[in-house]
C-alpha positions in Angstrom: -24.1 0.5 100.4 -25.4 3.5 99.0 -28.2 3.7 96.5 -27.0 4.2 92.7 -29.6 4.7 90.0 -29.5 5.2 86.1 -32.3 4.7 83.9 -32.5 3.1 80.4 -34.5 2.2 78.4 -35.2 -1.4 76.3 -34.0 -2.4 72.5 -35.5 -4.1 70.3 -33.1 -3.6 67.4 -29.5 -4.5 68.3 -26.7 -5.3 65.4 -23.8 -2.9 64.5 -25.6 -0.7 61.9 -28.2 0.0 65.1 -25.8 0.4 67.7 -24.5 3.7 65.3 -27.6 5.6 65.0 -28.2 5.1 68.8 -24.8 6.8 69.5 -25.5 9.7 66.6 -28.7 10.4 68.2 -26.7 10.7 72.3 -27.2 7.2 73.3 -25.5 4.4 74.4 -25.9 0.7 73.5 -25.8 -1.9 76.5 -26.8 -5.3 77.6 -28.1 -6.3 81.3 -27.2 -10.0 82.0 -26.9 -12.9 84.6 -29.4 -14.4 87.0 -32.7 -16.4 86.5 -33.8 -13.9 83.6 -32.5 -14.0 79.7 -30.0 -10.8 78.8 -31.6 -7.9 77.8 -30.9 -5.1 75.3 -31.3 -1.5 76.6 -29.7 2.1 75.5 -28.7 4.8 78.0 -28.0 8.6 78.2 -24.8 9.3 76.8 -24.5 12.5 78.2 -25.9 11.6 82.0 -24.0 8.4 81.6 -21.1 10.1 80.7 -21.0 12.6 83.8 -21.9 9.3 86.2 -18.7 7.7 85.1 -16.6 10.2 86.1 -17.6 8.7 89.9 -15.5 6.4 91.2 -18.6 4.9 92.4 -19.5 3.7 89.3 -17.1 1.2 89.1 -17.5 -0.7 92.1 -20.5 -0.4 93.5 -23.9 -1.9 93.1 -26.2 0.2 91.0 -30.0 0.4 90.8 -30.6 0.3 87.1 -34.5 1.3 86.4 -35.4 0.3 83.1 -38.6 1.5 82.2 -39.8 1.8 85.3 -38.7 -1.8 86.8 -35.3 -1.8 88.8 -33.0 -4.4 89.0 -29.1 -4.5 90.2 -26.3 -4.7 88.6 -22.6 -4.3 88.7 -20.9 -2.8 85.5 -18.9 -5.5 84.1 -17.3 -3.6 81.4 -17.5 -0.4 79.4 -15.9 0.4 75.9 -15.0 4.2 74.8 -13.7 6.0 71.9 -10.5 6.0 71.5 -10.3 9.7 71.2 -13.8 11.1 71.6 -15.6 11.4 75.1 -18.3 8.6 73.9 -19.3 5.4 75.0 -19.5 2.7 72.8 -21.1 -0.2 74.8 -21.5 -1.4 78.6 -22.2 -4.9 79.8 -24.2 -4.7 83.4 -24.5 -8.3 85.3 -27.5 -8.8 87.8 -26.7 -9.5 91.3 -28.1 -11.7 93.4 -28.7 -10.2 96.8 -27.7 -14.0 98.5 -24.8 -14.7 96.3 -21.5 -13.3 97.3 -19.3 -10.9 94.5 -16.3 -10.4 93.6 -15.1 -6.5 92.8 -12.3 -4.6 92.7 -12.7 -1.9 94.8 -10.9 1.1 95.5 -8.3 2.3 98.0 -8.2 5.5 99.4 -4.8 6.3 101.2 -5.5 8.8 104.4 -3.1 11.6 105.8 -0.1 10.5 104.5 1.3 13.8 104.0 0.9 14.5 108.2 3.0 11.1 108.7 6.5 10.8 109.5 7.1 9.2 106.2 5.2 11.4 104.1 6.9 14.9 106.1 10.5 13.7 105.1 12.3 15.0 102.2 14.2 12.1 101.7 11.4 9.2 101.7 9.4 7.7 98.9 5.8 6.8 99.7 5.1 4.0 97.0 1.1 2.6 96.3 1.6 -0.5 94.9 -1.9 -1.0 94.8 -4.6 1.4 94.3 -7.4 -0.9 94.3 -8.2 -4.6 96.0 -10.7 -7.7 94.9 -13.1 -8.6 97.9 -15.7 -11.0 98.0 -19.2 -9.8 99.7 -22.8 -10.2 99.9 -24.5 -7.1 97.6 -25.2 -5.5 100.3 -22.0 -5.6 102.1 -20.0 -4.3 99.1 -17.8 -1.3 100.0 -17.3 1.8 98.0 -13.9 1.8 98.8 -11.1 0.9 101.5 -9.6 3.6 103.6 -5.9 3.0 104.6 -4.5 5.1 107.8 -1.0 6.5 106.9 -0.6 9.0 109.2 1.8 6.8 111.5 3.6 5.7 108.1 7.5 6.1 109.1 10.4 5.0 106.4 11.2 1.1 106.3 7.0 0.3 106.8 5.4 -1.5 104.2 1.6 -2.1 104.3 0.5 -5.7 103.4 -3.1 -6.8 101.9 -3.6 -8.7 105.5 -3.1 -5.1 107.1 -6.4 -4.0 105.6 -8.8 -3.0 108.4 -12.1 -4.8 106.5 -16.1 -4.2 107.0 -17.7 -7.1 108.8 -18.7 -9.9 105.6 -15.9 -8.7 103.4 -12.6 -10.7 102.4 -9.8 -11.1 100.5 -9.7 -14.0 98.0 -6.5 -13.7 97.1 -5.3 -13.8 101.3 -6.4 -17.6 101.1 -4.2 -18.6 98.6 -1.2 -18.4 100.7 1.4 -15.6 102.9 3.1 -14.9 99.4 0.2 -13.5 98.1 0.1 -11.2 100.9 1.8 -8.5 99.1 2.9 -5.0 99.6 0.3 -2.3 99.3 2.4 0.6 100.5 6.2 0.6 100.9 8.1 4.1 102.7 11.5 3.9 101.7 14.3 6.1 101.1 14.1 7.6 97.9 18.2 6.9 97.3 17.8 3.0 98.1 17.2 2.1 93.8 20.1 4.0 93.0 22.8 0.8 92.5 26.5 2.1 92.9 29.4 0.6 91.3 31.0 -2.3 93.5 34.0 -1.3 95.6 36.6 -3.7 93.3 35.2 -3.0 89.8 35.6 0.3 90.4 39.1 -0.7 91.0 39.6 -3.0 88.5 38.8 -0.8 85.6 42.4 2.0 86.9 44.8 -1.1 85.8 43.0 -1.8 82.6 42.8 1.5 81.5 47.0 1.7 82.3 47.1 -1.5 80.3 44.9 0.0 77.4 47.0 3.1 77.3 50.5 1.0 77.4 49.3 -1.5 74.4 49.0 1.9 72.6 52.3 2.7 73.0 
């Protein structure tokens, strides 16, 4: 797990009219929540945020947030933005518990596809059906993300949750609910297998009702 720190600072005035003049003046209204202590109130850079959010790291790993000195960690729980603009609005953080296990979607990164069989053919689609998985972890067992080795990929393969090659402590909730919630994650296929043609005997079917059509208009 590596070691992710932002800084903020504490609120003391929170309420919607607020909350604007922190973002006019480059700042970012958040909250810090969970654990033995009461949610907090604090503002961030919107500007360093901003640039740390363009991580993937920022979404699924444990971060060190230093408030004021004091650090504590957190997960980011959820982040609004502008609909247009390149500004935050809010983020919720949630203390973690270092002897609690998590749950986070993490991401997956898909290795040498192009150097497989699969991937070299003209004719074969490589479909991700996923491009990210929930674990469940101890903090400090949390990946940043899960590789997935496709160099050996050839077409008809499909790549199944249980196929993940996991770090020791981490696993898949959703693999204990039962084999048909271990889905696909990558499927090789020919790229001609969705294209449906007509059956044999419609095709057929349609020569003597066109005659008919043409012999009513007679």
């Amino acid at each position: 797990m590596s070691d992710h720190t932002i800084k903020a600072t504490g609120r003391n005035v929170e309420g919607k009219g607020a909350s604007r003049r922190l973002r006019r003046s480059g700042s970012i209204p958040a909250v810090v929540y969970g654990g033995t202590s009461e949610p907090r109130a604090i503002q961030l850079d919107q500007e360093k945020i901003w640039v740390a959010s363009q991580n993937e790291w920022f979404y699924s790993s444990i971060l060190s947030l230093d408030i004021e000195g004091t650090s504590e960690q957190v997960l980011l729980r959820d982040m609004q933005r502008h609909p247009f603009k390149q500004i935050i609005m809010h983020m919720d953080f949630q203390r973690v518990d270092a002897n609690q296990a998590i749950r986070v979607a993490v991401p997956l990164h898909f290795l040498d596809e192009d150097k497989s069989p699969a991937g070299k053919a003209a004719d074969v689609v490589v479909l991700h059906e996923l491009n990210e998985v929930t674990v469940s972890c101890l903090p400090k067992d949390l990946p940043e993300f899960l590789e997935i080795d496709l160099s050996a990929l050839t077409v008809g393969d499909i790549i199944h949750l249980s196929d993940l090659k996991l770090p020791k402590g981490v696993e898949i909730p959703e693999l204990k609910l039962g084999k048909e919630h271990d889905v696909a994650i990558v499927i090789a296929k020919h790229g001609q297998e969705d294209v449906e043609e007509p059956a044999a005997d419609e095709a057929a079917a349609e020569v003597p009702a066109a005659k008919a059509a043409k012999k009513d208009d007679k």
